[in-house]
N, C-alpha and C positions, 0 to 999 in steps of 0.2 A: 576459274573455279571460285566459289565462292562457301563461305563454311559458318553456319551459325552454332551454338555447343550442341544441338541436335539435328541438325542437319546440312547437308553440303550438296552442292551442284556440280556436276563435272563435264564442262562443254570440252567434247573432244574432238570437235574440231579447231578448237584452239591452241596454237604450237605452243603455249602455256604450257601444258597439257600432255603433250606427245608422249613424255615417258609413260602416261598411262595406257597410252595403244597398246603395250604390253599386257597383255592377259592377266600374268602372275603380278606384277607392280601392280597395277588395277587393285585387284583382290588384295595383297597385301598391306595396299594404304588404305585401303576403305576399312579394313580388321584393326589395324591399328589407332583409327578414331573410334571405332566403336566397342572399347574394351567393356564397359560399365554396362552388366547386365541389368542393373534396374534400371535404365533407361530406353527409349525406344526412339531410335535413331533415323531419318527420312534421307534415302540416300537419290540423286537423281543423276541418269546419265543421258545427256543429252548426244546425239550424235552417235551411237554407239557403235555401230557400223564400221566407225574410224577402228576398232581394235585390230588388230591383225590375229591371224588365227596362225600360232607356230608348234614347231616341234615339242613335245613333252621333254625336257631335258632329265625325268628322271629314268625314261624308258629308252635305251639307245638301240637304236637301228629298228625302233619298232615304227607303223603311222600310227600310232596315239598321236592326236594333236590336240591343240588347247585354245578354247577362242569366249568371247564374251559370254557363249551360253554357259561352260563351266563356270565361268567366275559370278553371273546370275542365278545360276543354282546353289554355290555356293554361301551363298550369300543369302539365299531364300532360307536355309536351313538353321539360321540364325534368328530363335524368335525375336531380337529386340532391332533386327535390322527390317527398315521397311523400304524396300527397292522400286525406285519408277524409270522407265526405259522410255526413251526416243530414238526418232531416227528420221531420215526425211530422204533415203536413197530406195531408188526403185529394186536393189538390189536383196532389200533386206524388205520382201513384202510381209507382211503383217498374217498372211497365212500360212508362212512358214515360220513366223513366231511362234502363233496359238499351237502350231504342229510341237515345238521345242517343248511350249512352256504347257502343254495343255494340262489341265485340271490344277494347275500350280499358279495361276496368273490369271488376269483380265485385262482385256484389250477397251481401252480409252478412246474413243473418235474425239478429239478437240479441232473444230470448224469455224473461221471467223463469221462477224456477225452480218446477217445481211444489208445491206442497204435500209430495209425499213427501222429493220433494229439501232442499226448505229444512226439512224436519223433520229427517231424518238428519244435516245440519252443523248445527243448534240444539241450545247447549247451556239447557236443558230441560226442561219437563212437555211435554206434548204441546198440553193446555189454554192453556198460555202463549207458546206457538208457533203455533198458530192465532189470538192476538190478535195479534203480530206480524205474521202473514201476511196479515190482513184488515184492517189497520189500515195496515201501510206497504208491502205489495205485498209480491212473490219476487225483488229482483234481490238480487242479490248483496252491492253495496255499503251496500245497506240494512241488510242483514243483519250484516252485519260493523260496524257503528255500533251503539257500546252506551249512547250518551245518547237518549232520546227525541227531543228537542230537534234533533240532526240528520239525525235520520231523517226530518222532516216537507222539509225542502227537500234535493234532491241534484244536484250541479254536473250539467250535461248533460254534460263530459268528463272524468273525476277523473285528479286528475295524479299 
């Protein structure tokens, strides 16, 4: 996780992290940084998928259950919070988001760059920019990293 005074990243795939799989911790630490309503707060969940979806503990013996899209809507309904959702499991397809979140959200395609692209901002043989490109992919922030060394791991939110 990472947190600037207006905004924080929360990779949950990180065992950093895990208490957040929780739904209700989730929600309740992201409220707790963003108390100051004159401020407008960037909140990012990387991974999201990781929450677990559990029992409502205030409703016993009912199935009310509670999973990341309550704690995204809840969260929506806060004008000074601005919420960005990730994911990268087949499990959590992007059509059954837009279904969640519809008229409430918008769905981002973020695509690495292609080969011609990352060749034109590579400074460059062409030969040594094709090992770059096959060796650590087309995003961008790869690309701009000129140690090998952290090209092999890249935060899921760079701050």
């Amino acid at each position: 996780m990472w947190r600037t005074s207006r905004s924080s990243a929360f990779a949950l795939d990180d065992d950093e992290n895990i208490q957040y799989r929780n739904p209700l911790e989730l929600g309740k630490y992201i409220r707790s940084m963003t108390t100051d309503e004159s401020k407008t707060y960037y909140v990012f969940l990387d991974e999201i998928q990781k929450v677990v979806t559990i029992q409502n503990p205030y409703i016993q013996g009912a199935e009310d259950k509670i999973g990341f899209v309550d704690v995204v809507l809840g969260l929506m309904k806060h004008d000074n919070i601005d919420v960005y959702v990730t994911g990268s499991n087949s499990k959590m397809l992007s059509s059954d988001i837009l279904t969640e979140f519809r008229g409430r959200g918008d769905e981002i395609r973020v695509n690495p760059l292609s080969f011609e692209e990352f060749y034109h901002a590579y400074e460059g043989d062409k030969r040594d920019a094709w090992q770059e490109y096959y060796t650590y992919g087309g995003l961008p922030l790869v690309m701009m990293k000129k140690e090998p060394r952290g090209k092999g791991k890249v935060p899921a939110i760079p701050v």
